[in-house]
N, C-alpha and C positions, 0 to 999 in steps of 0.2 A: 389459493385455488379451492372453487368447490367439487367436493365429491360429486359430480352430477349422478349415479349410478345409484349414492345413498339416497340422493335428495327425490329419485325416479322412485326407491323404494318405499318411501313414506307418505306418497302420494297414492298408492296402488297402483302402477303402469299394470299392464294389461298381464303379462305374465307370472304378477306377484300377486293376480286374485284367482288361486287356487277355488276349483269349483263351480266357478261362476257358471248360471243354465243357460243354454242355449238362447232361452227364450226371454232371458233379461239382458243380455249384452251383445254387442260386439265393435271392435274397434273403436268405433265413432261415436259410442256410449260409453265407453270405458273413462275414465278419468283424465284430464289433460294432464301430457307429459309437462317440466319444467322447459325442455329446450322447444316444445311448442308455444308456450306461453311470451306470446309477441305483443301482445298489444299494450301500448305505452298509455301517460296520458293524453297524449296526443292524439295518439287512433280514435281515443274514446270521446275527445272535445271534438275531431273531423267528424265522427256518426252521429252526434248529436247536433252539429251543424248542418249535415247535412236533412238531417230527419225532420229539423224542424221548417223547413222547407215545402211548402204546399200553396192550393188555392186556399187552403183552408187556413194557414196564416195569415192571407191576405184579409179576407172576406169576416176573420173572426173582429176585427177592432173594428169593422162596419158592422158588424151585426150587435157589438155590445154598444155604438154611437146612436144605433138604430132604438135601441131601448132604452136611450137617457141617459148614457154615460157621457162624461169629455172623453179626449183620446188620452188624456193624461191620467184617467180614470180605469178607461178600461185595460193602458199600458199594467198597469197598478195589479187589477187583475188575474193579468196574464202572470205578470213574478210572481205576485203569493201562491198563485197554483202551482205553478212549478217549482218555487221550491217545497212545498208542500209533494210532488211528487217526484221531488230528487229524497228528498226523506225517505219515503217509501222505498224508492229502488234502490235505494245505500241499503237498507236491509235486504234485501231479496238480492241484490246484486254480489255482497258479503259472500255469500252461500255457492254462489259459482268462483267466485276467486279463490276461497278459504279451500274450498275441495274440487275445485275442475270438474264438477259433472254438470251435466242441462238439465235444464226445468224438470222435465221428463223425469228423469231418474232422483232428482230432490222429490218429488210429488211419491215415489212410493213410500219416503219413509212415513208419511202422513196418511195415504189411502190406500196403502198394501202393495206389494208388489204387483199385480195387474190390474186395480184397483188405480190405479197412478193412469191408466190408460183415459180412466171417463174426463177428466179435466184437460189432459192434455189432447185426445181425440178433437174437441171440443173448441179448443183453444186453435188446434191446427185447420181446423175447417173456417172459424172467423178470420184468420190469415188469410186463406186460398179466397177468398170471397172478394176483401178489401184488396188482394192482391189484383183481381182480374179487375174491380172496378177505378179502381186506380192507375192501373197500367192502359186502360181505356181512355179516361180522360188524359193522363198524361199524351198518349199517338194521338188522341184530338185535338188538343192543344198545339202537337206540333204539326199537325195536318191542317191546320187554319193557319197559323204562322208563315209558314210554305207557300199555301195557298194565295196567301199574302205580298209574299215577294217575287211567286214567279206565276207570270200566264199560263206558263205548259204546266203547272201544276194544277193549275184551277183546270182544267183541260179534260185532266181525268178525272170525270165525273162521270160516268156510266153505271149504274147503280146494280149489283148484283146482289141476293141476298138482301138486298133492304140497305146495305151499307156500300157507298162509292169506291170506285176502283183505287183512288188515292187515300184514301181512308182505311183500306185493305194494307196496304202498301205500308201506311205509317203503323199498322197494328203489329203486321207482320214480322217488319225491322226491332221494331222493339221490343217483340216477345222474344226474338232469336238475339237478341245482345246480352238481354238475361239468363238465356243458357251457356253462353260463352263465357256471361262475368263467375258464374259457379261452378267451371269447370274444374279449376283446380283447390274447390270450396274454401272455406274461412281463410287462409293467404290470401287469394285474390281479393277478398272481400275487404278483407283488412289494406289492401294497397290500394283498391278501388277508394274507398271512403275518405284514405287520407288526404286525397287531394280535393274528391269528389264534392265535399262538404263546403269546404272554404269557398270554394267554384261560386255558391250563388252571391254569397259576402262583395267580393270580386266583380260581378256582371250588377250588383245594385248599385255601387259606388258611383257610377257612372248614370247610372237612373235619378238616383239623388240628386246629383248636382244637376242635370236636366229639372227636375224639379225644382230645385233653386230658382234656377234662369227663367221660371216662369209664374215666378208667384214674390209677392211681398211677403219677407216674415216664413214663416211657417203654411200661412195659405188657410182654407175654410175648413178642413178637419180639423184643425189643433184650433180655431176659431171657434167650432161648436161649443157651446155652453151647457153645461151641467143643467139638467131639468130636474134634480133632485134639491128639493127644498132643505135640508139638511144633513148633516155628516150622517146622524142615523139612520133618516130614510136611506141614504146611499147603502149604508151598510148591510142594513136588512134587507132591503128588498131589490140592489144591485149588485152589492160586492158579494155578500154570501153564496148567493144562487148564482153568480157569476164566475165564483171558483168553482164550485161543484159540477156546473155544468163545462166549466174549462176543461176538468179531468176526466169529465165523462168521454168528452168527444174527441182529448187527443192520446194520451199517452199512458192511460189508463190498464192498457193490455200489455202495455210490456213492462210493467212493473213484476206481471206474472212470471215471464221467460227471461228476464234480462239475464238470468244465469247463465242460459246458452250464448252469451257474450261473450258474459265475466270472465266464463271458464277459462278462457284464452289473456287473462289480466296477468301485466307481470309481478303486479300486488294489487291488493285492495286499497289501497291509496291511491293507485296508477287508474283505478276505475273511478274512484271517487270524484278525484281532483279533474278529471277528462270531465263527469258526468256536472262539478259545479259548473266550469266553464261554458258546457257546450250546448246546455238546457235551459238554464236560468236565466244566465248572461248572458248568451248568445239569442236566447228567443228574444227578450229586451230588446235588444239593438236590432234585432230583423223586421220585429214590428212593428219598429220604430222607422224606419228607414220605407216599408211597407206604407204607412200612414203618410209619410212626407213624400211618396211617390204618386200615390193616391192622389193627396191634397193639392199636388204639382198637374196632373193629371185633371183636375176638375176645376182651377184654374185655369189651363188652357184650351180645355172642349167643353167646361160646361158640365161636365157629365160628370156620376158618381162611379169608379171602376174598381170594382174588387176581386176583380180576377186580374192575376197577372198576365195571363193570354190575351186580355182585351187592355191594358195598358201596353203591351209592345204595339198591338195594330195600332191604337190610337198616335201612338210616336209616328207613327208613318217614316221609319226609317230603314229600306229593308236589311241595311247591317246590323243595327241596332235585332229586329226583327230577325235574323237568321243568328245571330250569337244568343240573343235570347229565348229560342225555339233550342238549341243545344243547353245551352244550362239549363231550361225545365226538363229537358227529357234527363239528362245527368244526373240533376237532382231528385227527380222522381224515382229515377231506379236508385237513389241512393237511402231513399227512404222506404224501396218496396223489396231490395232485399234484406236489410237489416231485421226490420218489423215485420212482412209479411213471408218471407220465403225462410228464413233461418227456423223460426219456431216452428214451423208443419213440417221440415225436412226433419229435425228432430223429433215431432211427435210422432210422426208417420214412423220414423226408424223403432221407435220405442213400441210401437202396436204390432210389426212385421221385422225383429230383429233378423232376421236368418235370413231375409229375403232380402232386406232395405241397407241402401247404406245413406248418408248424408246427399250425397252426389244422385243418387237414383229417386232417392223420395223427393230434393229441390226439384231435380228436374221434371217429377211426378206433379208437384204442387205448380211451376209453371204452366205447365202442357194444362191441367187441372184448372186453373186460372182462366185460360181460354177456352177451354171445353164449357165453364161458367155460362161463355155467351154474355158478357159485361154488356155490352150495347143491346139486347132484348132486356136486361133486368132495366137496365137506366131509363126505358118506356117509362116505366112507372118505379120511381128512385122510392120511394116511399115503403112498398112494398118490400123491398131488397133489402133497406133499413130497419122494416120491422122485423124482418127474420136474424137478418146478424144483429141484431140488438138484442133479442130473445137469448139466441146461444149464449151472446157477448153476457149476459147476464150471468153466466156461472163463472165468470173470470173473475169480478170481484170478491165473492165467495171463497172461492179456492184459492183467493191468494190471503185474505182474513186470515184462513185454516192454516194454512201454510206457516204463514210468517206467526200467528199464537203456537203453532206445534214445536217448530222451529227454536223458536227463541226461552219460550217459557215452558215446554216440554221437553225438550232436546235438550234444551242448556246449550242451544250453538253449538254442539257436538252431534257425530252422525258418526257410526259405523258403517263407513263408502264400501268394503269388501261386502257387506250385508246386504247391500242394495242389491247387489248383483246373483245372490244366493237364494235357494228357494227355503222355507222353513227358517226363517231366521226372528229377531227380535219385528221386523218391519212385514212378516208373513202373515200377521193375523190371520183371519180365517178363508186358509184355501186361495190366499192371494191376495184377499180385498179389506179392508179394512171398513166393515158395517156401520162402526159408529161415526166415522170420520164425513164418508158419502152418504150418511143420511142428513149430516150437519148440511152437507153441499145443498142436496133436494132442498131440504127446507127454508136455507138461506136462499135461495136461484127461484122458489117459489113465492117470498114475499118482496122478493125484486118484482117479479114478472107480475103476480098481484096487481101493483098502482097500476095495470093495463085498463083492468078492467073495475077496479071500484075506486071512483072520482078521490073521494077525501086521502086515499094515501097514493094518489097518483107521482106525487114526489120518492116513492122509492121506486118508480119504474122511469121518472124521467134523471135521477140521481144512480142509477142502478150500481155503475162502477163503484163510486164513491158507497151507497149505502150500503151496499154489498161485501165489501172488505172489514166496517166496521159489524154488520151480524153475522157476517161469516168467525170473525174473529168472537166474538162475544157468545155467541151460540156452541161454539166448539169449547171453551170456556167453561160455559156451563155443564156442558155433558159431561168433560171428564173424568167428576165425582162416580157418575153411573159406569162409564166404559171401564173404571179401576176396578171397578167389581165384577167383570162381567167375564166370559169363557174366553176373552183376547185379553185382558186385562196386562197379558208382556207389551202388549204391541206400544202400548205408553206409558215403560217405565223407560226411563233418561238413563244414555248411556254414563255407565260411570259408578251407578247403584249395585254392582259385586267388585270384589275385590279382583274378580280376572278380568273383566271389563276394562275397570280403572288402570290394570297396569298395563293395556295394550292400547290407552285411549292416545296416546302421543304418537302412537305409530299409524294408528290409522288415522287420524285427523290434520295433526301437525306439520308443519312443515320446517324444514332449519332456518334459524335464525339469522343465515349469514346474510349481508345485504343485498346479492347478486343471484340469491335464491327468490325467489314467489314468499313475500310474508307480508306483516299484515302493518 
């Protein structure tokens, strides 16, 4: 039997962080308990299943076919990136399992106690943005689908506001499912997902072999032929820029927050092993399945369809068409609360501790979402992209900072009662840590740069990516100065006094036994 009541002590549960200010904690920022720590491999292989889930799965292996890849090519692609960003979030993901706290509260050991506010602020607002434009197209999707299968819904078309009365109706229903699925927050979320995910796996199976039954072979996608003259042009000037810009556009921001997952892991192997299967493997096989549904699809109309909204009309089935209007809306919310709504419920809570809890900031960031007005920004998509791509620019930065503070400052060690204390080793000056968020400006500034001068437009179209390597290398470099300078505690590693060092097992570690959270 394990002690749970020791194993709650060495964690910091909420009572055992003597001091903590008002204004850095409460409940829902405080550290995960042991007996909340539910999510298995499994949860974590269902959220990545479901997440990887979009038009933009569909439409990414046409748009890499489109620049002269094969699909075998741009399959090729899509796994090097991601494992390349299952690497990354094994680090960052560590950091929430190892000690139960959110993004949020890992970000002040690096940029001070309210200093942790500017990247997470930042980070919580590119959520609310992608969450309302994606919740949009998702109720579009299912409001053509519908439309599709029944005449009384085509019907309601009265155009109010600019947007039709059935277009209302699909918005509506699905902004309010989303405040029902986070009502009783991350439980439901975690029971939501674990079916939620498999769900589209499930409704393709049946797409696929329709696809079979209508093509020889593989069909004209997988027939497309490689226009790259050699392995090396492929590599240079396809493969390269084809991972870079894979991580820009999918998964790139929640390598930042993934802690506010983790936190709930029953070990960091339970995160791990969920995150190899459900990312790597699992996008493999979906856009593979994608490609041959496609290929199925443009054998039988002719037409090339990379949206999976216009491959169900084109089936002309309206069963097929209303089960596959419920698994994109399923999947959609399975990829808009994880990614878009968890990380601004905590960032919001972390800027408005005493006001906010989990539950009031999600359902702030929903409401928030639609207040957006997704269907006025999507007028002009372009526009709406250059803004959250702007913001989206300080997330590879601050997660560079992060993960060099983190691992080669820190020593993978954190005093978690200190986070939550004012004046402590992570207090720097007056809350904020100068040297840290000036590394951010500077990095988030030579991202945003390739905007506007041609020759290094590659850090503004790679931003994610080049972003985490000068965030990292930039932070780097100043250290030598910040060790000199009037904060010079704020990064020294814990562990460097003798009373540090004998308290570092009680605030970090957790017991060894196997039915406890370890690692």
């Amino acid at each position: 039997m394990v002690n749970t009541k020791n194993a709650d002590k060495v964690i910091g549960l909420p009572e055992e962080i003597s001091g903590a200010d008002p204004r850095l904690a409460n409940p829902d920022l405080l550290p995960t308990s042991v007996a909340a720590r539910r999510w298995g491999a499994w949860n974590f292989a269902a959220l990545w299943m479901g997440m990887i889930h979009s038009a933009f799965g569909f439409a990414v292996i046409g748009g890499m076919i489109a620049t002269g890849m094969s699909a075998w090519q741009a399959l090729a692609v899509v796994f090097v990136a991601n494992m390349i960003q299952m690497g990354l979030m094994a680090l960052t993901g560590r950091v929430g399992s190892r000690h139960g706290i959110p993004f949020a509260v890992w970000a002040r050991s690096a940029f001070g106690s309210f200093g942790a506010n500017v990247p997470a602020f930042l980070r919580g607002v590119v959520a609310v943005g992608w969450f309302g434009v994606q919740s949009y197209l998702g109720a579009t999707a299912i409001n053509v689908l519908l439309g599709t299968s029944f005449s009384a819904w085509r019907s309601w078309d009265t155009v109010y506001g600019g947007i039709p009365i059935n277009l209302w109706i699909s918005m509506i229903i699905y902004w309010a499912i989303n405040f029902v699925l986070i009502r009783h927050g991350m439980e439901t979320i975690r029971r939501f997902e674990s079916w939620a995910g498999p769900l589209i796996f499930v409704v393709m199976v049946p797409l696929v072999i329709w696809a079979f039954g209508r093509m020889d072979g593989l069909g004209p996608v997988f027939d497309h032929a490689s226009s790259y003259s050699s392995t090396t042009e492929f590599l240079l000037k396809g493969f390269l820029p084809g991972v870079a810009l894979f991580i820009s556009a999918s998964w790139a921001t929640m390598v930042l927050n993934l802690p506010d997952l983790t936190r709930f892991a029953r070990s960091n192997k339970a995160q791990v092993t969920g995150l190899f299967y459900g990312l790597p493997l699992a996008t493999l096989v979906f856009y593979g399945m994608a490609a041959i549904i496609v290929s199925g699809s443009q054998a039988a109309t002719g037409k090339v369809l990379w949206n999976p909204a216009d491959v169900l009309v084109a089936i002309g089935n309206p069963v097929i068409s209303i089960v596959g209007a419920i698994s994109i809306a399923v999947a959609t919310m399975s990829v808009n609360l994880a990614a878009n709504i968890v990380s601004p419920a905590y960032d919001f809570t972390n800027l408005f501790p005493r006001w906010l809890t989990f539950r009031k900031a999600a359902s702030a960031s929903i409401l928030l979402g639609f207040l957006y007005m997704p269907w006025k920004l999507m007028q002009d998509p372009d526009t709406l992209f250059l803004v959250l791509n702007n913001v989206g620019a300080v997330i590879g930065p601050a997660t560079g900072i992060l993960i060099a503070d983190y691992y080669l400052v820190r020593r993978g060690r954190l005093a978690v009662p200190d986070l939550y204390r004012t004046h402590t080793v992570y207090w720097a000056h007056r809350g904020y840590n100068y040297w840290s968020l000036g590394v951010l400006v500077a990095s988030t500034g030579l991202c945003v740069a390739g905007q506007f001068v041609d020759a290094i437009s590659w850090t503004y179209d790679y931003a994610s990516v080049f972003g985490i390597a000068v965030g990292f290398a930039l932070y780097l470099l100043m250290l030598p100065l910040a060790r000199r300078s009037s904060i010079a505690e704020a990064f020294r590693p814990i562990g460097d006094t003798g009373e540090e060092n004998a308290n570092l097992d009680q605030v970090t570690e957790r017991p060894a036994a196997p039915s406890v959270c370890h690692e």
